[in-house]
TIRO-794400 format. One record per residue (C-alpha): residue number from 1; residue in one letter; x, y, z. Coordinates in nm, 3 decimals. Layout:
BEGIN
<marlum><nr>NUM</nr><rest>a</rest><u>X</u><v>Y</v><w>Z</w></marlum>
...
This chain:
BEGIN
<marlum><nr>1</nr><rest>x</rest><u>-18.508</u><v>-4.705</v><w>7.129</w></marlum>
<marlum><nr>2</nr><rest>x</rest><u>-18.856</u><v>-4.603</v><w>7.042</w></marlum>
<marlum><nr>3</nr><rest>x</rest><u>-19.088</u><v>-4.743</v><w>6.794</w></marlum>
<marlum><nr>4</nr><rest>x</rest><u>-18.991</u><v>-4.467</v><w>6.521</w></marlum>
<marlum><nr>5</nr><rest>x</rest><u>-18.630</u><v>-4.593</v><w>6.585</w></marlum>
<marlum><nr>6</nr><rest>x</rest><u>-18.704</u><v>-4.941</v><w>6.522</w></marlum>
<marlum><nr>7</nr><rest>x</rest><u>-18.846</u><v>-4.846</v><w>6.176</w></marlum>
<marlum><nr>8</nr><rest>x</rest><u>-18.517</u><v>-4.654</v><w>6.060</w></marlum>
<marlum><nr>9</nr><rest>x</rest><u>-18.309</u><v>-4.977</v><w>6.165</w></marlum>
<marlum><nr>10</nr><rest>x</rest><u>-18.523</u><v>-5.180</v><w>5.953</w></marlum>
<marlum><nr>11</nr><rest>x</rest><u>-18.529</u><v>-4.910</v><w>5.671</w></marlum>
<marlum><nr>12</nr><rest>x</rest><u>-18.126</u><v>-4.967</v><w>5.671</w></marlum>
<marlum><nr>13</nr><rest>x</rest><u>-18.229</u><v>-5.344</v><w>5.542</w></marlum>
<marlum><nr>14</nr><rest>x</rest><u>-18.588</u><v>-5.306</v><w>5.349</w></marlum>
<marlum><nr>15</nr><rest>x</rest><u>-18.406</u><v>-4.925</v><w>5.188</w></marlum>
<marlum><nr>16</nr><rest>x</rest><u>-18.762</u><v>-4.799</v><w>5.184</w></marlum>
<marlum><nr>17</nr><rest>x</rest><u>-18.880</u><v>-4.645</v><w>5.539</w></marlum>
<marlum><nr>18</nr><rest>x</rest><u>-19.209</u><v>-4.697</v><w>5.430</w></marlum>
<marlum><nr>19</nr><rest>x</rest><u>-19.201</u><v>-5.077</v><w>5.415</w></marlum>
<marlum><nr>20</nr><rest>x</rest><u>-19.005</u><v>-5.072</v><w>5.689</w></marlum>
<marlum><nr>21</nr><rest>x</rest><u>-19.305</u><v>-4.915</v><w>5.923</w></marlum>
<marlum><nr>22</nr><rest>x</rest><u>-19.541</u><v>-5.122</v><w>5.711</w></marlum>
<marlum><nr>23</nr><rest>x</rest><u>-19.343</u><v>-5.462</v><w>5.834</w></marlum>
<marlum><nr>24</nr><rest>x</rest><u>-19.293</u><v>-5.327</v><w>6.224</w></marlum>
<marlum><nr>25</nr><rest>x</rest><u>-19.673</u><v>-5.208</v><w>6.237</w></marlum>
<marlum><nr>26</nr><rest>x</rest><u>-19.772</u><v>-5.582</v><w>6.132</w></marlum>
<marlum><nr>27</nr><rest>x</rest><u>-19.535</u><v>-5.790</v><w>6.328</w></marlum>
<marlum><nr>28</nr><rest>x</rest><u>-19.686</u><v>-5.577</v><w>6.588</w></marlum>
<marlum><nr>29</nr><rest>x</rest><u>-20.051</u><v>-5.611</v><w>6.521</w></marlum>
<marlum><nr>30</nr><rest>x</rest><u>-19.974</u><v>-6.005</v><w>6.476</w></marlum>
<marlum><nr>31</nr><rest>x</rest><u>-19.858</u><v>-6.001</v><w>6.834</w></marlum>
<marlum><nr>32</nr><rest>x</rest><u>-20.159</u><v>-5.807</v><w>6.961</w></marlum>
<marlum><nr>33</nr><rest>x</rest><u>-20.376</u><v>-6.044</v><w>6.826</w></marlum>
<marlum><nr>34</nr><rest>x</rest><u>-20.254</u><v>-6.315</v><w>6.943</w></marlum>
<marlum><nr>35</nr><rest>x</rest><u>-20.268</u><v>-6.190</v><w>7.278</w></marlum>
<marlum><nr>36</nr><rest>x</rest><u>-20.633</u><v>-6.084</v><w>7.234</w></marlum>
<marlum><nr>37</nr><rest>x</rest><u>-20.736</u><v>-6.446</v><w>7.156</w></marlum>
<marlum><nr>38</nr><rest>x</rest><u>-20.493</u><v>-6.562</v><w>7.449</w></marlum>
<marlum><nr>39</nr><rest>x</rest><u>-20.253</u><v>-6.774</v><w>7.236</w></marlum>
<marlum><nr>40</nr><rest>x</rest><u>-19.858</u><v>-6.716</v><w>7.302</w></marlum>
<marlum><nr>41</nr><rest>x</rest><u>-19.627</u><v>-6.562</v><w>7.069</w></marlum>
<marlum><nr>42</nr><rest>x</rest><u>-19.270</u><v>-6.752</v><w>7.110</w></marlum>
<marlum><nr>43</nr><rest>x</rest><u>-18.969</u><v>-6.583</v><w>6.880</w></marlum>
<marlum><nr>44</nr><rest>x</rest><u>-18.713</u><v>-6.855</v><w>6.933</w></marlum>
<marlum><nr>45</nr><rest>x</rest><u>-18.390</u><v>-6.713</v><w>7.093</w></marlum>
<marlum><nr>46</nr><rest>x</rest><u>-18.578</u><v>-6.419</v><w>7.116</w></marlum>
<marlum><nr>47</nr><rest>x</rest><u>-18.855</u><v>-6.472</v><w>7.387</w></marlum>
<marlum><nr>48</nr><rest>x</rest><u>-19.224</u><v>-6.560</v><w>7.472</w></marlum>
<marlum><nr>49</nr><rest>x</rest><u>-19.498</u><v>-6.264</v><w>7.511</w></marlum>
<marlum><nr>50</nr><rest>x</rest><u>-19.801</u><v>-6.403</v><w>7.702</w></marlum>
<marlum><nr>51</nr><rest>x</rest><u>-20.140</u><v>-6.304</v><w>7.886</w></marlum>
<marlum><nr>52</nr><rest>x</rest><u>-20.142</u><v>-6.315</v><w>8.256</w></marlum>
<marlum><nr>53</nr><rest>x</rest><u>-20.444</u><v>-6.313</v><w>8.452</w></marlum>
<marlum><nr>54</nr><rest>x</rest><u>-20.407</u><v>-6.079</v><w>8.755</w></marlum>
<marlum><nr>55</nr><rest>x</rest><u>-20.663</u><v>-6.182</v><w>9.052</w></marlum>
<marlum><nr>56</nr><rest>x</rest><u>-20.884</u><v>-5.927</v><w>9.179</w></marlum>
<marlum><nr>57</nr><rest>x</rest><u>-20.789</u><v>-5.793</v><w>9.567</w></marlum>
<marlum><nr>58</nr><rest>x</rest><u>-20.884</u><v>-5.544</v><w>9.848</w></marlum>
<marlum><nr>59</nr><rest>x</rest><u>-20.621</u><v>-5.189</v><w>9.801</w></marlum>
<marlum><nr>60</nr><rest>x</rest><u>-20.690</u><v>-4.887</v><w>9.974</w></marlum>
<marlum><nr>61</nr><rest>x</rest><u>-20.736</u><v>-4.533</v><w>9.894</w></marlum>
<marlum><nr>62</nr><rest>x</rest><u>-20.435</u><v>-4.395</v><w>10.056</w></marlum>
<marlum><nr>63</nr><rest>x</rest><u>-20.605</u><v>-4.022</v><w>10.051</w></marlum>
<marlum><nr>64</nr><rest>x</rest><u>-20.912</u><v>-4.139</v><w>10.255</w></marlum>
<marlum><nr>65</nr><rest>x</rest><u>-20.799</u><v>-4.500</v><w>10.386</w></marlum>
<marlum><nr>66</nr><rest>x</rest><u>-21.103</u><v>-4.659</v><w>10.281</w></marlum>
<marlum><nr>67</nr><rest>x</rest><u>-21.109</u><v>-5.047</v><w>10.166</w></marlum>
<marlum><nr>68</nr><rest>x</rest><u>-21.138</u><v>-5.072</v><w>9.817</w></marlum>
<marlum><nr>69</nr><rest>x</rest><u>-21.227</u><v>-5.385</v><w>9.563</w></marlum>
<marlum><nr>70</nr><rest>x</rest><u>-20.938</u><v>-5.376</v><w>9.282</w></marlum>
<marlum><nr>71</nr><rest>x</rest><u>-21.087</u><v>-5.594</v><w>8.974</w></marlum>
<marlum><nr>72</nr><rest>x</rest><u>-20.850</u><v>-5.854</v><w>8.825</w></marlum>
<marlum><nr>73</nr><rest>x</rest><u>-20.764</u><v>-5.838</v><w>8.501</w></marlum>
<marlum><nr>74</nr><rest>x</rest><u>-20.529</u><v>-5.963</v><w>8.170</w></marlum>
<marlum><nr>75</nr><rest>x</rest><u>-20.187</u><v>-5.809</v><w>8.189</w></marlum>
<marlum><nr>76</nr><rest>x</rest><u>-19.929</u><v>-5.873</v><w>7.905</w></marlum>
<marlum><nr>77</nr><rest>x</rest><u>-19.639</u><v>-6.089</v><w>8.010</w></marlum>
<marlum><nr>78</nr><rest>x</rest><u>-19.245</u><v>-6.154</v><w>7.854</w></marlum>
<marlum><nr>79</nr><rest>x</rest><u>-19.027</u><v>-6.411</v><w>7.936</w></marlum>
<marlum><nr>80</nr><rest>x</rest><u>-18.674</u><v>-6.363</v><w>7.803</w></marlum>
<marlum><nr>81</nr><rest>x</rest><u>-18.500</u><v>-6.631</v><w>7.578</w></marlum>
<marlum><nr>82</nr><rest>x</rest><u>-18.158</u><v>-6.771</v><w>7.627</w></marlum>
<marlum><nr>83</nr><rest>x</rest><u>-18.038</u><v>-6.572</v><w>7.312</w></marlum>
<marlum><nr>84</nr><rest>x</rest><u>-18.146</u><v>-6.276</v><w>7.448</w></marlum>
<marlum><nr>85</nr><rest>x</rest><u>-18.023</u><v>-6.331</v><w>7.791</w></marlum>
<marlum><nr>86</nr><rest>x</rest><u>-17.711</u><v>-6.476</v><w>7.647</w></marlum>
<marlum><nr>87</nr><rest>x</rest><u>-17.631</u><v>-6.148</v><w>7.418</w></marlum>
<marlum><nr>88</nr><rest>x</rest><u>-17.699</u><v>-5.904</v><w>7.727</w></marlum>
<marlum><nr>89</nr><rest>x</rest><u>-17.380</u><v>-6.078</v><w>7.952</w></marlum>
């Protein structure tokens, strides 16, 4: 299922595909802000999306084998809920 998808199911409940993309885009935006600002977003029974922080290490460039310095950085997390883990058995 794909984000265009996910509208037309909720267009089968709002009846107007336009409110339905309206109401996806926002819950969507909500939840991108909240990560920005590093708060959780927890959907009961649903999940938890959270930030991450990923620490910085050494890689290396597999064409040239060279020791690199990869930068850490924020990484978007989910944890599963019980409902959801519960409906996929």
């Amino acid at each position: 299922m794909n984000k265009g998808d996910l509208i037309n199911k909720v267009a089968e409940v709002t009846s107007k595909k336009k409110d339905a993309e309206a109401a996806v885009n926002c819950v969507l935006a909500a939840i991108t802000d909240a990560l920005k600002q590093g708060d959780a977003v927890t959907l009961v029974g649903f999940g938890t999306f959270k930030v991450a922080e990923r620490k910085g290490r050494k890689g290396r460039n597999p064409r040239t084998g060279k020791e690199i310095e990869i930068k850490g950085k924020k990484v978007p997390k989910f944890q599963a809920g019980k409902g959801l883990r519960d409906a996929l058995k």
